[in-house]
LUMPA-954081 format. One record per atom (N, C-alpha, C): y, z, x. Coordinates in steps of 0.05 Angstrom, whole numbers, always signed. Layout:
<nodes>
<node><north>Y</north><up>Z</up><east>X</east></node>
...
</nodes>
This chain:
<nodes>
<node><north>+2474</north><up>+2253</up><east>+1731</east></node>
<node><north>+2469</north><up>+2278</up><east>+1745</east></node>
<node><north>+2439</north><up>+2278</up><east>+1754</east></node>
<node><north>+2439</north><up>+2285</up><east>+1777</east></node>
<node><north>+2405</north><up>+2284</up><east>+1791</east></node>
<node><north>+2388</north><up>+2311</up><east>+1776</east></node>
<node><north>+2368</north><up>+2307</up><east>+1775</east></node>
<node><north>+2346</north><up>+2324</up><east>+1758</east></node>
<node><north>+2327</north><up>+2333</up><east>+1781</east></node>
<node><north>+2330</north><up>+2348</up><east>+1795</east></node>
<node><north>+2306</north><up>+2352</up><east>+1818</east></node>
<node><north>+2277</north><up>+2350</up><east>+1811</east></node>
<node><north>+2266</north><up>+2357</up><east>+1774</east></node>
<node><north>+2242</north><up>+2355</up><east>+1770</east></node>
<node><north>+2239</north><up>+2327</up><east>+1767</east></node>
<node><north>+2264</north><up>+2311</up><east>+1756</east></node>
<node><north>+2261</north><up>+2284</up><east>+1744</east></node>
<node><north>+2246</north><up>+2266</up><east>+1772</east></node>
<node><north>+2271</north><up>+2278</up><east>+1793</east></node>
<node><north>+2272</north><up>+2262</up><east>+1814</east></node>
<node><north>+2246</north><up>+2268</up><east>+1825</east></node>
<node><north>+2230</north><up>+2287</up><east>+1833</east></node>
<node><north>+2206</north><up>+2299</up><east>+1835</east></node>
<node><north>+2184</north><up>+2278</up><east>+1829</east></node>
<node><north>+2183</north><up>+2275</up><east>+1805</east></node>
<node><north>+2156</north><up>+2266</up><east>+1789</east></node>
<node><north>+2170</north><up>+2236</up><east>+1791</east></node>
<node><north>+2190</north><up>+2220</up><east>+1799</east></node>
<node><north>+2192</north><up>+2197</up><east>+1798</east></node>
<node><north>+2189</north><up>+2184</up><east>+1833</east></node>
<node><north>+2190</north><up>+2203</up><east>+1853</east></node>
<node><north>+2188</north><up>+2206</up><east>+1879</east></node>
<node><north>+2140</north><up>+2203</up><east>+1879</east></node>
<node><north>+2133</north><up>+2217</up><east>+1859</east></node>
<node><north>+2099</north><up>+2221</up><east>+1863</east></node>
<node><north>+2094</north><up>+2194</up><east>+1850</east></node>
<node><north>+2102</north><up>+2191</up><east>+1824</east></node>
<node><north>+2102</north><up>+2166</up><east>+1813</east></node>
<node><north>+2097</north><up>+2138</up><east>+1833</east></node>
<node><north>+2126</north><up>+2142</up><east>+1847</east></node>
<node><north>+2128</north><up>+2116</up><east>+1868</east></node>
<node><north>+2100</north><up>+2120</up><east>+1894</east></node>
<node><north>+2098</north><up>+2149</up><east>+1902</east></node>
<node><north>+2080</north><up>+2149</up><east>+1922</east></node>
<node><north>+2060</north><up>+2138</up><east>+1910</east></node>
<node><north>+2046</north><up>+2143</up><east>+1882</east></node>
<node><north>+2015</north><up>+2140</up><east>+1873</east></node>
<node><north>+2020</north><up>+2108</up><east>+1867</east></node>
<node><north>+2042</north><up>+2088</up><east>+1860</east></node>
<node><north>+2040</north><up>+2064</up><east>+1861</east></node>
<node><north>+2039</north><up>+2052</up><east>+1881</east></node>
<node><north>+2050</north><up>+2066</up><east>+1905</east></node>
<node><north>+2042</north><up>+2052</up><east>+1931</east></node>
<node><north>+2014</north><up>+2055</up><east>+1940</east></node>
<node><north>+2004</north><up>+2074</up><east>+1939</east></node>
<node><north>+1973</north><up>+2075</up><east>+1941</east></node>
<node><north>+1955</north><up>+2061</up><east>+1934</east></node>
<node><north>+1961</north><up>+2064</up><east>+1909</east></node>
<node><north>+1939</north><up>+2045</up><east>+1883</east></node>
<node><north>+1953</north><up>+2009</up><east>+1893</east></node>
<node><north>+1969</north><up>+2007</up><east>+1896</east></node>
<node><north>+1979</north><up>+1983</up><east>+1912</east></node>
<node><north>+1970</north><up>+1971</up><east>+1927</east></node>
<node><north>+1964</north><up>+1989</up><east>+1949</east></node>
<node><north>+1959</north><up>+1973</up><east>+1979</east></node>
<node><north>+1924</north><up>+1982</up><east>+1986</east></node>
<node><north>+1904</north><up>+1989</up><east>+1955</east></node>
<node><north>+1884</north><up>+1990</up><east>+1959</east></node>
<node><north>+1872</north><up>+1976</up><east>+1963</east></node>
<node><north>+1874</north><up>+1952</up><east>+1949</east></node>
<node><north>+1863</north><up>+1914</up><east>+1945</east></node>
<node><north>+1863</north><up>+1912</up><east>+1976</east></node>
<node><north>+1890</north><up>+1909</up><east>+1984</east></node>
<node><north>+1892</north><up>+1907</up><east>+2014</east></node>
<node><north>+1872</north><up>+1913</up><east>+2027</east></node>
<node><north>+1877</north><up>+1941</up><east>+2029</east></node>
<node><north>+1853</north><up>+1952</up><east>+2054</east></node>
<node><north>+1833</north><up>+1944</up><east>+2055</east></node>
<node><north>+1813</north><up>+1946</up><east>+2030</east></node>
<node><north>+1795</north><up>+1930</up><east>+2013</east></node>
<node><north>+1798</north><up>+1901</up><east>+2030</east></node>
<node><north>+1810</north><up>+1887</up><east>+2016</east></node>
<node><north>+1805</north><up>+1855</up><east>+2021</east></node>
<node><north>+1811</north><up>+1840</up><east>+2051</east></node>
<node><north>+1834</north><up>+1855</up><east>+2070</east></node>
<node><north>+1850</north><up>+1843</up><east>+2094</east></node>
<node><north>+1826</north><up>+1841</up><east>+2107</east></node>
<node><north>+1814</north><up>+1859</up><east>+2119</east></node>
<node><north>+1787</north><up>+1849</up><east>+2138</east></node>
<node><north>+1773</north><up>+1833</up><east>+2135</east></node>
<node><north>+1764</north><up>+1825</up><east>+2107</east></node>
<node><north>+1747</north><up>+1803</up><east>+2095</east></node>
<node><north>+1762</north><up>+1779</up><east>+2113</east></node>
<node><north>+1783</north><up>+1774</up><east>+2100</east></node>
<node><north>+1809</north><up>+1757</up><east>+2100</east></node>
<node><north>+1804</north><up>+1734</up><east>+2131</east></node>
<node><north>+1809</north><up>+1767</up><east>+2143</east></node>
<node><north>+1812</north><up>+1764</up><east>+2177</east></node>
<node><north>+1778</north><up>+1747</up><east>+2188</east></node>
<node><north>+1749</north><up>+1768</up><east>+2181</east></node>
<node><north>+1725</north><up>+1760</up><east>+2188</east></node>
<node><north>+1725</north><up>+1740</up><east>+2180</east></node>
<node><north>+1744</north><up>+1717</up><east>+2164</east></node>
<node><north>+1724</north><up>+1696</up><east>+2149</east></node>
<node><north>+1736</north><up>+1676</up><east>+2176</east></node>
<node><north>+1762</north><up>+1694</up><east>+2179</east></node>
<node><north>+1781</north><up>+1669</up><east>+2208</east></node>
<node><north>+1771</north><up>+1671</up><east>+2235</east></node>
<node><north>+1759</north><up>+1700</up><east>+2242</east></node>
<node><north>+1747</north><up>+1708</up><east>+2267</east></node>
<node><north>+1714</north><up>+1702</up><east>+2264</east></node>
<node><north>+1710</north><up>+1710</up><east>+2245</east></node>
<node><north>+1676</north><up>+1704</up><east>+2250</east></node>
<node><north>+1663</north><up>+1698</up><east>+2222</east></node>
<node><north>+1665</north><up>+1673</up><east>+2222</east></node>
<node><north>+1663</north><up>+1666</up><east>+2188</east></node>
<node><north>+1621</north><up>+1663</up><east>+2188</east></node>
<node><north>+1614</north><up>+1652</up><east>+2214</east></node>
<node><north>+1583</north><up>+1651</up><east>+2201</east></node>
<node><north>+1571</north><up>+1691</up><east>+2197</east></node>
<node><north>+1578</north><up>+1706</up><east>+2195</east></node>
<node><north>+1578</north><up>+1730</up><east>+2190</east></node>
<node><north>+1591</north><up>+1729</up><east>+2165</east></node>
<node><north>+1603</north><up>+1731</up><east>+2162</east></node>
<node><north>+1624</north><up>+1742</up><east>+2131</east></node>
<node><north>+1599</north><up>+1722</up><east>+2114</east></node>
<node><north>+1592</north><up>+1692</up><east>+2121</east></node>
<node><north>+1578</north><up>+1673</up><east>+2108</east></node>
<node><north>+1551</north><up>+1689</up><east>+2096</east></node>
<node><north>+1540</north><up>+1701</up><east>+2113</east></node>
<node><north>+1517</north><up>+1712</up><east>+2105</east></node>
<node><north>+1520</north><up>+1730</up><east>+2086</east></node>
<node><north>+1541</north><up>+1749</up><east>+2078</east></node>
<node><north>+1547</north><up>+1768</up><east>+2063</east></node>
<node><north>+1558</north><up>+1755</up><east>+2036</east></node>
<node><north>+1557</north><up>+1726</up><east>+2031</east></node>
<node><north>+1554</north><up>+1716</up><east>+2007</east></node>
<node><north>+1532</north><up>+1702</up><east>+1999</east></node>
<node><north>+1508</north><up>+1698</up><east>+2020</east></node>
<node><north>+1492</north><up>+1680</up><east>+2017</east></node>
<node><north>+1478</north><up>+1652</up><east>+2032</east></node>
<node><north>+1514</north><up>+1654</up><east>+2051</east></node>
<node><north>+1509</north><up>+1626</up><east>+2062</east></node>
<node><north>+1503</north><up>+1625</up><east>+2089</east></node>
<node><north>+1478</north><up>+1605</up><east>+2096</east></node>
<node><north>+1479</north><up>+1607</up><east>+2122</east></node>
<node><north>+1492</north><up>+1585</up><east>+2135</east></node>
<node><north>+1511</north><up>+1594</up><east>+2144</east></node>
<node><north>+1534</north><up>+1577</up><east>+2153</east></node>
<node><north>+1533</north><up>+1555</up><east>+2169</east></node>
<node><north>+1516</north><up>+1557</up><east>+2192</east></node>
<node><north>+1506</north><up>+1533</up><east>+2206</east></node>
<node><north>+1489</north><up>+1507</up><east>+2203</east></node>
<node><north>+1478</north><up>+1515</up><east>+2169</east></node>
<node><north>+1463</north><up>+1497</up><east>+2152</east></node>
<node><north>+1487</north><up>+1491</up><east>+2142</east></node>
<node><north>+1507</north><up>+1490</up><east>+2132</east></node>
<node><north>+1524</north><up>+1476</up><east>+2115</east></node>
<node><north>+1536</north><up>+1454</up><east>+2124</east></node>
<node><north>+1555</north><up>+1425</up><east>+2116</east></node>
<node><north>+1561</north><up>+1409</up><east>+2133</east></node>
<node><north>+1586</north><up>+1419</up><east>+2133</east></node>
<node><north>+1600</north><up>+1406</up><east>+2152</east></node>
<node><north>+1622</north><up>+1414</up><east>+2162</east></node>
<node><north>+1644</north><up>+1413</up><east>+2140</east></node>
<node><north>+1651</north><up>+1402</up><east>+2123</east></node>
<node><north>+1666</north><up>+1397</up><east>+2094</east></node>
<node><north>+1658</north><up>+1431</up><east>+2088</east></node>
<node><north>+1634</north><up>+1434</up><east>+2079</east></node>
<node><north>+1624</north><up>+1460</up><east>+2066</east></node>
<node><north>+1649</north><up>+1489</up><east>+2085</east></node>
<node><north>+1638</north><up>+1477</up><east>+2113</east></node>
<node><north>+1644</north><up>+1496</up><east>+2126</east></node>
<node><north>+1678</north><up>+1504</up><east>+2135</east></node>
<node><north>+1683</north><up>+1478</up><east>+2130</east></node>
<node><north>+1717</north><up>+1478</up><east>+2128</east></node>
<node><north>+1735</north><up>+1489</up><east>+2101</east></node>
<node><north>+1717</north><up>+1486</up><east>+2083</east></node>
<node><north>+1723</north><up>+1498</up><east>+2055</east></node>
<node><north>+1718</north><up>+1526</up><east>+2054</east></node>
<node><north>+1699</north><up>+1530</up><east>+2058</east></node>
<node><north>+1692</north><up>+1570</up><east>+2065</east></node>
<node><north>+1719</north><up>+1581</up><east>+2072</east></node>
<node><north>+1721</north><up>+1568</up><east>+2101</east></node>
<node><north>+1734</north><up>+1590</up><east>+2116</east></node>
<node><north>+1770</north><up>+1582</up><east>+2108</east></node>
<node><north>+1779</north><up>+1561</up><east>+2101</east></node>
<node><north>+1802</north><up>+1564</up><east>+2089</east></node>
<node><north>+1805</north><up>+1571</up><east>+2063</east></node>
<node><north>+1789</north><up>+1571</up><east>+2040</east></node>
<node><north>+1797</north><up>+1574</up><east>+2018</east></node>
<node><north>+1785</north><up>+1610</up><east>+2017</east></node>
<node><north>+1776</north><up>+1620</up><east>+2023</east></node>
<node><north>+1764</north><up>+1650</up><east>+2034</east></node>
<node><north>+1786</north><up>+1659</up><east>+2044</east></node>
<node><north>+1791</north><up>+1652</up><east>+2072</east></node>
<node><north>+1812</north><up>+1659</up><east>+2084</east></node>
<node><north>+1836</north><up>+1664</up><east>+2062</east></node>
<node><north>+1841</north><up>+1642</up><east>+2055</east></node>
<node><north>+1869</north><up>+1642</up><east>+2041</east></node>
<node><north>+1869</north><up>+1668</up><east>+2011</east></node>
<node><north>+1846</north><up>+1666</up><east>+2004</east></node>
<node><north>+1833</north><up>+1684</up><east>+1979</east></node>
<node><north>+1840</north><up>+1711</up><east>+1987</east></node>
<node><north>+1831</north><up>+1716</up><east>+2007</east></node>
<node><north>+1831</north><up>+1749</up><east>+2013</east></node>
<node><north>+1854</north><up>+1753</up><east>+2032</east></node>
<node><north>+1876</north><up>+1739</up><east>+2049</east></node>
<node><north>+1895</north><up>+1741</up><east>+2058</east></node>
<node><north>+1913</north><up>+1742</up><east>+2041</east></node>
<node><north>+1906</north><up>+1718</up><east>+2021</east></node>
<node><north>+1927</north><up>+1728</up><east>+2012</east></node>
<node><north>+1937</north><up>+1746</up><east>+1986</east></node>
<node><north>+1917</north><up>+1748</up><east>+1973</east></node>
<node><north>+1921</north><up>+1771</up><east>+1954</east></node>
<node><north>+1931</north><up>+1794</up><east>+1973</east></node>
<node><north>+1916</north><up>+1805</up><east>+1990</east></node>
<node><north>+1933</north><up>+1827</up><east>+2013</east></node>
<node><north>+1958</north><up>+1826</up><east>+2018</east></node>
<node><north>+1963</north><up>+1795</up><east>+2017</east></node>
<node><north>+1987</north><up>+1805</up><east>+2028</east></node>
<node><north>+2010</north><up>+1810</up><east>+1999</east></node>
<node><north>+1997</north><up>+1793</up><east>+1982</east></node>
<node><north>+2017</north><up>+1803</up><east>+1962</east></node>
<node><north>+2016</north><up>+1829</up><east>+1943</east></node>
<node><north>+1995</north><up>+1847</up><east>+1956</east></node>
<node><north>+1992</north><up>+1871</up><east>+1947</east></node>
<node><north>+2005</north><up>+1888</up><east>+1971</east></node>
<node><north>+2008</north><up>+1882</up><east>+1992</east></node>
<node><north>+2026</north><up>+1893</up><east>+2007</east></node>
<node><north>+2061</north><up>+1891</up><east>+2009</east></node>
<node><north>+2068</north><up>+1878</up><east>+1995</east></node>
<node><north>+2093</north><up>+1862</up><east>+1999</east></node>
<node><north>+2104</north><up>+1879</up><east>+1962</east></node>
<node><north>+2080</north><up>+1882</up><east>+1951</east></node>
<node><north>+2089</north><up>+1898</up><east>+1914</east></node>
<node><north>+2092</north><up>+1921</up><east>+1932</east></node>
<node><north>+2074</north><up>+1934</up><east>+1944</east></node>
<node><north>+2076</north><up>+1964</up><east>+1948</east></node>
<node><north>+2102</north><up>+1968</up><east>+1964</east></node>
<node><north>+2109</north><up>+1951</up><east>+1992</east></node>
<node><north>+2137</north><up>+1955</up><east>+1999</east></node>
<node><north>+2161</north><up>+1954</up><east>+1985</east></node>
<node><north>+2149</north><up>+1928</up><east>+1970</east></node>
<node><north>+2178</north><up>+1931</up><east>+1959</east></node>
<node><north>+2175</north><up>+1939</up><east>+1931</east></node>
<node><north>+2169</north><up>+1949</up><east>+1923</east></node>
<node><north>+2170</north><up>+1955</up><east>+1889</east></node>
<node><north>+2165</north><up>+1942</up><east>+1860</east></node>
<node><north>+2153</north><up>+1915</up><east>+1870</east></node>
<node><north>+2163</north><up>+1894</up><east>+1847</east></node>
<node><north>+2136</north><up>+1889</up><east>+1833</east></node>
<node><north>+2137</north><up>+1895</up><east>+1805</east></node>
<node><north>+2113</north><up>+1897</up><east>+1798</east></node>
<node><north>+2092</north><up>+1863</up><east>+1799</east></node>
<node><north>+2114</north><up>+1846</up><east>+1803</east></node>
<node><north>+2105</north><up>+1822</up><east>+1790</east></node>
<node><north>+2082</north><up>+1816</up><east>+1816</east></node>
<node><north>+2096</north><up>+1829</up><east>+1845</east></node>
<node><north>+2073</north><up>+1812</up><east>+1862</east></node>
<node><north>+2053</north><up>+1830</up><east>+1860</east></node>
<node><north>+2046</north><up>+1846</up><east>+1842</east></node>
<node><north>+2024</north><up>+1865</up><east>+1838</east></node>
<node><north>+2004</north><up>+1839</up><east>+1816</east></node>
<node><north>+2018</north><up>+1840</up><east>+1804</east></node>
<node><north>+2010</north><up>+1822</up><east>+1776</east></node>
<node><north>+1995</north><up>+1794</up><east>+1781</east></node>
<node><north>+2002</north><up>+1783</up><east>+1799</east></node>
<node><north>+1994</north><up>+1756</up><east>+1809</east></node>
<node><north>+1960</north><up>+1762</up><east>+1818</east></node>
<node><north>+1957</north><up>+1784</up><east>+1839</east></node>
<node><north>+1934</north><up>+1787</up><east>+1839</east></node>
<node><north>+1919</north><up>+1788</up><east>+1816</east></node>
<node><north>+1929</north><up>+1812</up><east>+1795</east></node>
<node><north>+1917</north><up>+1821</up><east>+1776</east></node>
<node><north>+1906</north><up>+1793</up><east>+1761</east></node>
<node><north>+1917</north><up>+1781</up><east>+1753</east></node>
<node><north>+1918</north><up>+1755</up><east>+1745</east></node>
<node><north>+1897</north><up>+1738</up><east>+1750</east></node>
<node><north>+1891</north><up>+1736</up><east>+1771</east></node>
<node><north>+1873</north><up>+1720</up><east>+1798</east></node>
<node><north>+1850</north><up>+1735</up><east>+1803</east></node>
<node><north>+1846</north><up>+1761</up><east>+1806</east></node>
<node><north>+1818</north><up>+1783</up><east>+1794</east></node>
<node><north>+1814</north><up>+1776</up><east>+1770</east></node>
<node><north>+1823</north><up>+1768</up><east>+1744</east></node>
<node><north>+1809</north><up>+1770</up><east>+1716</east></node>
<node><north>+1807</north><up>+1745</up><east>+1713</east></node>
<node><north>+1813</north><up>+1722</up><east>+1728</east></node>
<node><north>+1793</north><up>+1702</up><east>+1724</east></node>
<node><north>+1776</north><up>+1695</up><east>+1736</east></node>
<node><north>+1773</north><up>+1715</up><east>+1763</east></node>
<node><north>+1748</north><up>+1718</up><east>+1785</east></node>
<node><north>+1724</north><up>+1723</up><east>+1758</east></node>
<node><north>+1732</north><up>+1745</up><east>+1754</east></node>
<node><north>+1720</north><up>+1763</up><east>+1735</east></node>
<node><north>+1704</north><up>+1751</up><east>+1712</east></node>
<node><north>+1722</north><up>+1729</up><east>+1696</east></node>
<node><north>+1717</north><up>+1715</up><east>+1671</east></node>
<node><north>+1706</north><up>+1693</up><east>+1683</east></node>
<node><north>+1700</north><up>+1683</up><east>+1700</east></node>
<node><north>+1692</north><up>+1661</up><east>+1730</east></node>
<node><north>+1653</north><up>+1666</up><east>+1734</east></node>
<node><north>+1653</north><up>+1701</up><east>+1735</east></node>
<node><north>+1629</north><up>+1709</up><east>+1746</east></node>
<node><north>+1623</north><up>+1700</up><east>+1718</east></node>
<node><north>+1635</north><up>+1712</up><east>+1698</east></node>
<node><north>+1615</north><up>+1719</up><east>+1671</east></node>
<node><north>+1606</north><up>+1692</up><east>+1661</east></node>
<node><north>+1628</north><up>+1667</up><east>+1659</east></node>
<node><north>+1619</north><up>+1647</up><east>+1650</east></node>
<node><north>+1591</north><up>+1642</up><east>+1677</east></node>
<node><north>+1600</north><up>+1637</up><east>+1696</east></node>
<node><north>+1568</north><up>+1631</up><east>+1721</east></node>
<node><north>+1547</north><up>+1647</up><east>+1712</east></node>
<node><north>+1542</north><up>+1675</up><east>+1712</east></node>
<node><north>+1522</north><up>+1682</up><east>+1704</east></node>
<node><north>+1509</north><up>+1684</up><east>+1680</east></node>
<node><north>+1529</north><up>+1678</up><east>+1657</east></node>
<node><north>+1521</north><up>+1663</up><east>+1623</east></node>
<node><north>+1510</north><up>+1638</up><east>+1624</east></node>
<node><north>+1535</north><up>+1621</up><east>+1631</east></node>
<node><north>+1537</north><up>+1593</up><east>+1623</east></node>
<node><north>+1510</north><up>+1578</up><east>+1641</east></node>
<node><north>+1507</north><up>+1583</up><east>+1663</east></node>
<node><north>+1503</north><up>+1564</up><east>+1686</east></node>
<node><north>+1482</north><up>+1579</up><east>+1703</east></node>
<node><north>+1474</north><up>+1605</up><east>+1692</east></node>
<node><north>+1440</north><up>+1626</up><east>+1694</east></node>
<node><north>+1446</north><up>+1638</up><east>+1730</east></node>
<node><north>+1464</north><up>+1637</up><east>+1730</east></node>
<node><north>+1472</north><up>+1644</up><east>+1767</east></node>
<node><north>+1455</north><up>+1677</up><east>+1759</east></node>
<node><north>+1458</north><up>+1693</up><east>+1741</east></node>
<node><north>+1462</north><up>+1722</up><east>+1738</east></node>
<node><north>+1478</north><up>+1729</up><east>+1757</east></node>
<node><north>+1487</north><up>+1765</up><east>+1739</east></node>
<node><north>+1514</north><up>+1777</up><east>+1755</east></node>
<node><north>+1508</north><up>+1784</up><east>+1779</east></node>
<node><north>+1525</north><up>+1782</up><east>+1797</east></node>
<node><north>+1528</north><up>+1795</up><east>+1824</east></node>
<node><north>+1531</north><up>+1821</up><east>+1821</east></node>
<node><north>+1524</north><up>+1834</up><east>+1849</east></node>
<node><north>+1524</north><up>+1870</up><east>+1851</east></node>
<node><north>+1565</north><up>+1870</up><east>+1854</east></node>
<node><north>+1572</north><up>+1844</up><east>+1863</east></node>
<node><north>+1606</north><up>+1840</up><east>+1865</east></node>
<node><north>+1630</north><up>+1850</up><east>+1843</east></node>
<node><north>+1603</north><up>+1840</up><east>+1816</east></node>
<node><north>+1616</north><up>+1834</up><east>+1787</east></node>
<node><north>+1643</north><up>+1867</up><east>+1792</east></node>
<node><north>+1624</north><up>+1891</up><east>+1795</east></node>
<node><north>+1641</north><up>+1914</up><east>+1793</east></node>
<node><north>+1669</north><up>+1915</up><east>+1814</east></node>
<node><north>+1661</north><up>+1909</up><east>+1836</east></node>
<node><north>+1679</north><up>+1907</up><east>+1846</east></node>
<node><north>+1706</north><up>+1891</up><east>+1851</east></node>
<node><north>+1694</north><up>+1876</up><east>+1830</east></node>
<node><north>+1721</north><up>+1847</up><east>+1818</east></node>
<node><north>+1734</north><up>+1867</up><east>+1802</east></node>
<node><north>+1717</north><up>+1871</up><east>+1775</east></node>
<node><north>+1731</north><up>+1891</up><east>+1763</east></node>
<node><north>+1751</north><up>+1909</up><east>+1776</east></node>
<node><north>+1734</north><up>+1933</up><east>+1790</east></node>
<node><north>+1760</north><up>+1941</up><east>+1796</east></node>
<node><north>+1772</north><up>+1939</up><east>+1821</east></node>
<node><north>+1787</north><up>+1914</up><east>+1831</east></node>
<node><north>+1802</north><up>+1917</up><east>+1838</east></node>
<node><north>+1823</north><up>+1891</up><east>+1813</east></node>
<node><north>+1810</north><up>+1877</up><east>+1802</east></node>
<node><north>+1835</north><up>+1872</up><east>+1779</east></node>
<node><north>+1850</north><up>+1900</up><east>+1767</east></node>
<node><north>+1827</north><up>+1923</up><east>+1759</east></node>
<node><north>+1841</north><up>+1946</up><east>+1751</east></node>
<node><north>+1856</north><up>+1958</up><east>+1768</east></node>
<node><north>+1852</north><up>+1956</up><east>+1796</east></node>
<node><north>+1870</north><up>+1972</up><east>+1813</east></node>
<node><north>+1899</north><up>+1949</up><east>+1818</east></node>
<node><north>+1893</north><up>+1919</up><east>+1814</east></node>
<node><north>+1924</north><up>+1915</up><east>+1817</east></node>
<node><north>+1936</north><up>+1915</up><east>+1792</east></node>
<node><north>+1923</north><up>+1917</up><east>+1761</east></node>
<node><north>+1934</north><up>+1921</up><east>+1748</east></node>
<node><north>+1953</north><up>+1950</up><east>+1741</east></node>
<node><north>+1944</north><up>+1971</up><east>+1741</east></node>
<node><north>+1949</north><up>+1993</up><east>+1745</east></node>
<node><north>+1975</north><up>+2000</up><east>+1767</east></node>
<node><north>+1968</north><up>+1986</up><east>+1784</east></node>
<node><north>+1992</north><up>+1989</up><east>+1812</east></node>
<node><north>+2021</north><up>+1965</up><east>+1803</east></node>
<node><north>+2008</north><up>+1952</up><east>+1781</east></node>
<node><north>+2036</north><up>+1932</up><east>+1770</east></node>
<node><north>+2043</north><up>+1942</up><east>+1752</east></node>
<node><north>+2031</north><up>+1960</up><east>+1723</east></node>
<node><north>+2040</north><up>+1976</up><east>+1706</east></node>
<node><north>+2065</north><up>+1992</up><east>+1722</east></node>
<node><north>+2049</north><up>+2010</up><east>+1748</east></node>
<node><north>+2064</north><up>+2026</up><east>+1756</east></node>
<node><north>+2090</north><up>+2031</up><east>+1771</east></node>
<node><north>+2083</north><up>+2014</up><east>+1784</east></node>
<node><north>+2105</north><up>+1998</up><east>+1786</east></node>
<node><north>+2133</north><up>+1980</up><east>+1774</east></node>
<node><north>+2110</north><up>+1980</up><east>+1749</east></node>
<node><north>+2143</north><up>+1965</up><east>+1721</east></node>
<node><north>+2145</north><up>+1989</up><east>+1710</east></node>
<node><north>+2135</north><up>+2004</up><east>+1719</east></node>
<node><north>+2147</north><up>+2030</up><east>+1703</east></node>
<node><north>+2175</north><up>+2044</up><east>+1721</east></node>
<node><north>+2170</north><up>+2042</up><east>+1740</east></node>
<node><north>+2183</north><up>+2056</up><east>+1758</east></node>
<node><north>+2211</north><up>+2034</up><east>+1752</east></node>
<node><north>+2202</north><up>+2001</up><east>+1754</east></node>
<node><north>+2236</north><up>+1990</up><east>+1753</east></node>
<node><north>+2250</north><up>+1993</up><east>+1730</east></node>
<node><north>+2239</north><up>+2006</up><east>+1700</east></node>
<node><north>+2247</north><up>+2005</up><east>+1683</east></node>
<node><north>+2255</north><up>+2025</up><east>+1672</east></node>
<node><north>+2258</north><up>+2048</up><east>+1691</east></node>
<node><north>+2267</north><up>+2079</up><east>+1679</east></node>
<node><north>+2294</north><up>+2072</up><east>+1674</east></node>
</nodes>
């Protein structure tokens, strides 16, 4: 028997997992795109000046970047359509060893933390949260 409050709060549920979902996205797709359209730009916004690098350097940027921020987007877009917590999770996954990545570099290897460090954080927290929410929703 349908519950109109049930159905209610499981209808906001799904909206607030799609949100928290496709935030990484919004966040990350442009990166994604600038590293394919105009990578000595995006380059400077990590440090690198791109036209000093050799071409190996420069072939590595822009595909493994590219592929970094495309594609976590897209699999935070593809959880939020379709519901499934797991392609939420993969990011999440892939942020906490960004994350555990920075901390060993700026421990291990004296890089110190980036102003980034927070924003790794949370967006591991935001695809974590959007995969909770999402396994919540398949498991009622």
């Amino acid at each position: 028997m349908y519950n109109s409050k049930t159905g209610l709060k499981k209808g906001v549920n799904m909206f607030l997992a799609r949100i928290i979902s496709i935030l990484p996205a919004i966040l990350l797709l442009p990166r994604g795109v600038g590293w394919v359209l105009n990578p000595a730009e995006n380059a400077l916004d990590f440090g690198f000046i791109f036209n000093e690098l050799s071409n190996h350097a420069q072939n590595t940027l822009i595909r493994d970047f590219s592929a970094f921020f495309i594609g976590i987007s897209i699999m935070c877009i593809i959880g939020a359509l379709r519901m499934k917590y797991i392609w939420l999770a993969a990011p999440a996954l892939i942020f906490l060893i960004v994350v555990i990545a920075h901390i060993i570099a700026a421990t291990i290897y004296s890089t110190g933390f980036m102003d980034v460090l927070f924003g790794e954080i949370l967006l591991f927290l935001l695809c974590s949260l959007g995969s909770y929410l999402i396994y919540k929703q398949e498991n009622i």
